[in-house]
C-alpha positions in Angstrom: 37.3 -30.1 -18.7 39.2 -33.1 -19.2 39.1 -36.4 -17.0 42.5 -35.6 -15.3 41.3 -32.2 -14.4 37.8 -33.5 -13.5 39.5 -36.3 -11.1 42.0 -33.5 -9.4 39.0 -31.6 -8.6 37.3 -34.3 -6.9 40.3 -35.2 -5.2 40.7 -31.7 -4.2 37.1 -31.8 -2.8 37.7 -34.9 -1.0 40.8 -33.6 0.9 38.9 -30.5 2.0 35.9 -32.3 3.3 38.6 -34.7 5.3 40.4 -31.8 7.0 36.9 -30.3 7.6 35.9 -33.2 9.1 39.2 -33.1 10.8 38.9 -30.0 11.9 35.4 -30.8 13.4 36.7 -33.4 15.8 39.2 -31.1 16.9 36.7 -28.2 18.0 34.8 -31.4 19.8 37.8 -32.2 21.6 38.6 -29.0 22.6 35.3 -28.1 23.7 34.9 -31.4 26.0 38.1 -30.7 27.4 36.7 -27.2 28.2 34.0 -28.2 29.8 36.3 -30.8 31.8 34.2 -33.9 30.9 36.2 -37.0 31.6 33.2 -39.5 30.2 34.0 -41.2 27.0 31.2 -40.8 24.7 29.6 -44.6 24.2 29.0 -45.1 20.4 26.9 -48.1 19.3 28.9 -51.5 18.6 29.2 -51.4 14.7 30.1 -48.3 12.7 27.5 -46.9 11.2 25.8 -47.7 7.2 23.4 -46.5 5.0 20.9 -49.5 5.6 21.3 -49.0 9.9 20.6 -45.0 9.6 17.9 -45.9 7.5 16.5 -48.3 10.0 17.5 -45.7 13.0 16.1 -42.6 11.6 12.5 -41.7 10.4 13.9 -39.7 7.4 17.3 -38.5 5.7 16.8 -35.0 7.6 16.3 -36.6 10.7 19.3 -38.2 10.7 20.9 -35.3 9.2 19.9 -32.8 11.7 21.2 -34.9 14.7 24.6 -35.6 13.6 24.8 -31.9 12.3 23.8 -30.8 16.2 26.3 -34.0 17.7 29.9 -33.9 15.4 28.7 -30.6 13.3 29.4 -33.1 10.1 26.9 -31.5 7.1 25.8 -34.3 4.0 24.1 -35.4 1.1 23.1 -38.9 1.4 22.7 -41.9 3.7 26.4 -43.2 2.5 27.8 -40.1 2.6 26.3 -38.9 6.5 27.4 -42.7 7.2 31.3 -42.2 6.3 31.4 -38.7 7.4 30.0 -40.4 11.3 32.5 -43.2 11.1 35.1 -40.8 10.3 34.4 -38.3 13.5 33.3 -41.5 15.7 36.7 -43.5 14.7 38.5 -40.0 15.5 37.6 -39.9 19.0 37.5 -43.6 19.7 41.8 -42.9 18.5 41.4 -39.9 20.7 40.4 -41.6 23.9 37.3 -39.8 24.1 34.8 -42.4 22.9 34.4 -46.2 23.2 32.6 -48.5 21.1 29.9 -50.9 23.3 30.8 -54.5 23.1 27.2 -56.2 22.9 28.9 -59.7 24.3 30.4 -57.3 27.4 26.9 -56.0 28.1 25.4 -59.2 27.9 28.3 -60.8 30.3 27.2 -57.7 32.9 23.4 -58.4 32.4 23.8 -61.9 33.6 25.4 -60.9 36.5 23.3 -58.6 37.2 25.6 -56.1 37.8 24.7 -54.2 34.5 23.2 -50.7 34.7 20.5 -49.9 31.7 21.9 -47.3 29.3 19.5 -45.6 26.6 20.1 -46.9 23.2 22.3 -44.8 21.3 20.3 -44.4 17.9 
């Protein structure tokens, strides 16, 4: 197989694992408008990378297994469970079904005392 052939394979590849990914957030969205939840889903402030998985996760399959049971996303490596996250997460923040937590906000509310303690999202 040539390298044109090999690089419209990959590209091929690349596009289905997009619309699956696609299709993913879709079956989330339909499922939370189901169940009639109005909450916005609270993501941490910065998109995800290898290095803060790494840091947030005992192990690969760890991190792995929770994103598999949260956005049904299914991968091979840090980067890749990374992009395949930022790509549902940025979905439904587009959406209006998430919102990213703004660290200065939270730290505004905390110093009025007005802020409410939230578990850390991991």
């Amino acid at each position: 197989m040539g390298l044109i052939e090999s690089l419209e394979t990959a590209i091929a590849a690349s596009r289905r694992n997009y619309a699956e990914l696609l299709e993913l957030t879709g079956q989330l969205v339909a499922e939370r408008q189901q169940q009639g939840q109005r909450n916005w889903l609270r993501l941490k402030a910065k998109p995800w990378t290898a290095a803060t998985l790494k840091k947030s996760f005992a192990s690969f399959a760890a991190a792995r297994a929770y994103f598999g049971k949260r956005y049904g996303v299914k991968a091979r490596g840090w980067k890749a469970l990374a992009e395949q996250v930022n790509t549902v997460e940025t979905a439904l923040i587009h959406l209006g079904l998430a919102v990213r937590e703004d660290p200065r906000a939270a730290s505004l509310l905390e110093k009025g005392g007005s802020a409410q303690q939230s578990s850390p999202i991991p």
